[in-house]
N, C-alpha and C positions, 0 to 999 in steps of 0.2 A: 504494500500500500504506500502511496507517495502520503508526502508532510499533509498536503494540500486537504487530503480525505482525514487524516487522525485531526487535524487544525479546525476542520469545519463543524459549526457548534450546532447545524442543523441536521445532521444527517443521524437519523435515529439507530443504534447500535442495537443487534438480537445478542444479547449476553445469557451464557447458562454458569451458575456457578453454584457449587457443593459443599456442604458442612455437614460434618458428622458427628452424633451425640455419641460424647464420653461414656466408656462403660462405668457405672455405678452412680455417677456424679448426672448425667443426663446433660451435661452442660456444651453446649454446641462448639466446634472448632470455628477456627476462624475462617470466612469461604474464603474456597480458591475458586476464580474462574479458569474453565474446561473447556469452552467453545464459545467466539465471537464473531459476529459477522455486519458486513453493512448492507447485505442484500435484500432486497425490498424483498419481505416478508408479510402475510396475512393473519400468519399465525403459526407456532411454533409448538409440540404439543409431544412429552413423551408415550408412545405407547407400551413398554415396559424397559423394567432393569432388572439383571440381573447381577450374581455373587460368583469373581471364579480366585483363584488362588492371589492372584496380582492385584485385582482390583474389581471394578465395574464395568460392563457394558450392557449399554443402556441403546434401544430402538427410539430416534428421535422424528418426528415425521414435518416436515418443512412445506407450508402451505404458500404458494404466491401465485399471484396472475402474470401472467404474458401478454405483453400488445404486441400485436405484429399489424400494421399498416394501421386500419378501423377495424381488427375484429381483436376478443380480447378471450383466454380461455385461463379455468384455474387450473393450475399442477400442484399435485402432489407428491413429494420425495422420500422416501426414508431411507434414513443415514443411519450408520453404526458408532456409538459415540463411546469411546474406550478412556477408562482413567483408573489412575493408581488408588487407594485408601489414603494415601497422604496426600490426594485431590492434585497430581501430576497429571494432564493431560498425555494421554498415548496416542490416539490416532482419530479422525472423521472422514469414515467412506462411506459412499452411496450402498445400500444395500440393489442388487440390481431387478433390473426391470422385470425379466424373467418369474422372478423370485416377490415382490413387494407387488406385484400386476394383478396375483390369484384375488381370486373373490374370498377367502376366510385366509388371508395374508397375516398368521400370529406365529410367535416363536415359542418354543418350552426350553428350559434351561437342562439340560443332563447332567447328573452327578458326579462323573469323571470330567466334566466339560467338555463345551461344546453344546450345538441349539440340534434342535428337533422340527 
């Protein structure tokens, strides 16, 4: 991103960021942000998270519209959004088309790791 975009006080920023309650104490860490973006967005909406040994990933689904000339249609994307327990950012990919396209499009978490 150039100066120009982080500088500009109008351009509305999609931030996700995670805190995690202390075992025994309940008392919240301090958040870390894990995913930011300036992409014009509708709405931004997890549809689950899950537990594996390193951290968290979590199914994120990215709503926006598209203009193309006069006509305008919504997309919807789901991303794979990966972070550590000590709220480190890992990774943000698309889950793909193929796959997020199905009509009962949900993930299950497996016990060794790894989705279903």
């Amino acid at each position: 991103m150039g100066s120009s975009v982080l500088n500009n006080p109008n351009i509305q920023y999609w931030k996700i960021y995670v805190s995690f309650l202390r075992e025994g104490t309940y008392s919240p860490t301090t958040p870390s942000l894990v995913y930011q973006t300036t992409t014009k967005l509708n709405s931004l909406a997890f549809k689950s998270c899950f537990y594996n040994i390193a951290g968290y990933i979590c199914i994120v689904s990215l709503n926006n519209t598209i203009t193309d000339k006069d006509q305008s249609r919504t997309e919807v994307n789901y991303y794979q959004l990966e972070f550590l327990t000590t709220g480190s950012f890992v990774q943000f990919g698309m889950v793909p088309k193929e796959i997020s396209n199905a009509e009962d499009f949900d993930l299950s978490s497996l016990v060794y790791g790894g989705f279903l």
